[in-house]
C-alpha positions as CSV (number, residue, x, y, z in Angstrom):
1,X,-12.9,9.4,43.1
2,X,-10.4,7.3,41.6
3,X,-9.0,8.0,38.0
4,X,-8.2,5.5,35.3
5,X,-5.1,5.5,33.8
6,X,-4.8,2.7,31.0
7,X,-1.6,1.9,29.9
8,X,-0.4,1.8,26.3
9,X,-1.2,-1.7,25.8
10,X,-4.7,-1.5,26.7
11,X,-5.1,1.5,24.6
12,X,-7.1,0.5,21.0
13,X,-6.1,3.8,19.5
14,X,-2.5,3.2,20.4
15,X,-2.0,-0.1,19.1
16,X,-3.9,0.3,16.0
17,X,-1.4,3.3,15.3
18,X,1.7,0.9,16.5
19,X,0.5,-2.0,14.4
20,X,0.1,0.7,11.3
21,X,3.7,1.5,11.9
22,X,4.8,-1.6,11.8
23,X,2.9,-2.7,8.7
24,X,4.6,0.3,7.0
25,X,7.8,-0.3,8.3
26,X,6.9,-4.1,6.9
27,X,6.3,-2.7,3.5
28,X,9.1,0.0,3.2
29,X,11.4,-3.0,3.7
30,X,10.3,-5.1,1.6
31,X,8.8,-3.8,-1.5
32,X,7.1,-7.5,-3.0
33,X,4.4,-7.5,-0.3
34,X,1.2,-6.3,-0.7
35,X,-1.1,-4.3,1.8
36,X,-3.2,-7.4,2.1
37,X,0.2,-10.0,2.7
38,X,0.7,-8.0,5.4
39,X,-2.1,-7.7,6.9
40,X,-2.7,-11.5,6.5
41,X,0.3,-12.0,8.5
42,X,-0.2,-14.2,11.6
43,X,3.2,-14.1,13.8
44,X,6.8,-13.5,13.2
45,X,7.4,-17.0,11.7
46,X,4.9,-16.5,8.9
47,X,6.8,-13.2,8.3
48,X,10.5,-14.9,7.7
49,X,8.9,-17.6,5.6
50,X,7.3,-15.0,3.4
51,X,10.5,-13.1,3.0
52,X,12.7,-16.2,2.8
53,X,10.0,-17.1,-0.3
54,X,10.2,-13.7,-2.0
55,X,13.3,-13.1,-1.4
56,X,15.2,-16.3,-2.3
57,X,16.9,-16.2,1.1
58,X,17.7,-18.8,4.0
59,X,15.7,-19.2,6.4
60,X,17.8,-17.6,9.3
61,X,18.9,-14.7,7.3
62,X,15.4,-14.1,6.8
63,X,14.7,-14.5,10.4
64,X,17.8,-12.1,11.2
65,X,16.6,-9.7,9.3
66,X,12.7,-9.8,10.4
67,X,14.2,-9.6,14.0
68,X,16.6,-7.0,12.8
69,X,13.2,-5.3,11.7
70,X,11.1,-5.6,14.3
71,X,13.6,-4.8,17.2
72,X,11.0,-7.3,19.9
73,X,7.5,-5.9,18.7
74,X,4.9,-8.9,17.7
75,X,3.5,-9.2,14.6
């Protein structure tokens, strides 16, 4: 008898935790989103034109910063 080991990836509970984390490391970063912004959220490009809105900033030192944030995970 063979076990099943899933990795983290295939794991629901996992990456419903992971994508939690990263919504509240989202929202501790920037304040002016909402719970439902976030969640709304498609991909990493609608995230740097969201903060570049908010925030009054260019567009790449909004996407510096959202990469600086998100250190490789996916939105």
């Amino acid at each position: 008898m063979t076990a099943s080991i899933s990795s983290s990836a295939d794991d629901p509970e996992r990456r419903m935790h992971a994508r939690r984390a990263l919504h509240a490391a989202i929202r501790a970063r920037w304040s002016k989103f909402t719970d439902f912004e976030v969640g709304a959220l498609a991909n990493t490009s609608d995230l740097v034109s969201q903060v570049a809105i908010k925030y009054g900033l260019e567009l790449s030192r909004a996407r510096r910063d959202v990469e600086d944030l998100l250190k490789g995970r996916k939105i």
